[in-house]
Each structure stands twice: as C-alpha cells, then as structure tokens.
N, C-alpha and C positions, 0 to 999 in steps of 0.2 A: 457422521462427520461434524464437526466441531469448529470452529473458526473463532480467535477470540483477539482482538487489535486490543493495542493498549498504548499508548506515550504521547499520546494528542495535549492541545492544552491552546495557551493564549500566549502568542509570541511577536513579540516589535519585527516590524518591518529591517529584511536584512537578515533577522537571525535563522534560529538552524532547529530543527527538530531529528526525533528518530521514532520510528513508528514502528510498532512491531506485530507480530499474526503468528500465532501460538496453534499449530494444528492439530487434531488429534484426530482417531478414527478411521484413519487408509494411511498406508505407507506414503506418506507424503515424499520422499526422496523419489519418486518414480512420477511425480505430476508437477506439471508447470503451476507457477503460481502467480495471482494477477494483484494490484492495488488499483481501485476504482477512488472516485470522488462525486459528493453530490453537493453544489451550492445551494442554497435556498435560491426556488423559484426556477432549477434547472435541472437538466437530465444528467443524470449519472453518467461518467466517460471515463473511460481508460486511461490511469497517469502512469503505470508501467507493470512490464513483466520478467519473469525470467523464464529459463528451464530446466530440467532437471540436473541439469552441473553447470548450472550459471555458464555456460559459454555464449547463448542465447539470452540477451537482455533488449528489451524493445521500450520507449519512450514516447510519450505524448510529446508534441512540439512545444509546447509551454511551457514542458518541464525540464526539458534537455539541454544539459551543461548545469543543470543545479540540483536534483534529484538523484539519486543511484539507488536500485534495489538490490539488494544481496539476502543469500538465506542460507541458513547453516542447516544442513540435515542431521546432523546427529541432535539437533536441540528440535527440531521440526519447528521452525521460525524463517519465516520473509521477515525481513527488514526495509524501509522506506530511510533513507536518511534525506533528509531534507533542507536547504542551503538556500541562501540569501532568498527566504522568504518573502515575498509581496503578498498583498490584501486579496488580488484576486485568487491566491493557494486557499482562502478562508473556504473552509467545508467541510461534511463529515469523509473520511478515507474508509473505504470499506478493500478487507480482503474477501481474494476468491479462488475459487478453485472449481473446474470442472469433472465431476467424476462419475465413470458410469454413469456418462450421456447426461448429468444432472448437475444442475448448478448449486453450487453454494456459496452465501455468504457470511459473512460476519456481521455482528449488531453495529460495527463502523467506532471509529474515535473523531470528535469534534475538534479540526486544527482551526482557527483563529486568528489572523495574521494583523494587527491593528495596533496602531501607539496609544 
C-alpha cells in the first residue's frame, strides 16, 4: 500500500488550495478514505472523509462549509479542496486509509496559511 499527497504549498489567508492522495496497492475503489492534519506542537485529527461512492462524506467542524473531499476511482485519488483558508488550516495533511485491520499513511504535504 502506497499513499502519496501532493499540492500543499504557502497560501494567503482566504485563498484556496487542492490536495491530492495518489494510491496504489489494493483496489482502492472498495475503501473509504480519510485526510488527517498535524499542526506543529499538536495531535493529528481528522479534517475529512469519504466512502466508497462518495455518498458518505464526514467533516471536522473547523472545516465544514469550506473544505470538500471528493475522489475519482478510476484515477485512485482523494482530493482535499480547500476554501477560504485561515492560519489555523497551517500544517502538514496526511492521507489514509485502513486496510486489512492496518493503517496507513502517507509522508503528508505541508499547507501554510500566512500573508
């Protein structure tokens, strides 16, 4: 299992990012998939999920009404889009996925939210 995030970067307060999770390894169109975040100095926590045909999408309260995850199965990609950005969004975004009872993650992409 493989997990690879990529479209982080350093964005002004307000603007928009989109993140993405590239997976390879297990039929990923048959497992839910998750975006984690970790701030410097804090615990890693849940900013959202989906399920296997997006009917199911679940959201941290911090981030709801500005975030949307969506994921295309025939590319095997979660997507994070991410909307009117504040300082506290700064940190690295890790995907995940649980499979065969085991967790995996991704090495994480570093968002930045600061003028």
């Amino acid at each position: 299992v493989q997990l690879v995030e990529s479209g982080g970067g350093l964005v002004q307060p307000g603007g928009s990012l989109r993140l993405s999770c590239l997976a390879s390894g297990f039929t990923f169109s048959n497992y839910y998939m998750s975006w984690y975040r970790q701030a410097p100095g804090k615990e890693r926590e849940s900013v959202a999920s989906i399920g296997i045909l997006s009917f199911s999408r679940n959201y941290a309260d911090s981030v709801k009404d500005r975030f949307i995850i969506s994921r295309d199965n025939s590319k095997n990609t979660v997507y994070l889009q991410m909307n009117s950005l504040k300082p506290e969004d700064t940190a690295v975004y890790y995907c995940r996925v649980d499979y065969r009872s085991e967790t995996f993650w991704g090495r994480g992409t570093q968002v930045t939210v600061s003028s």
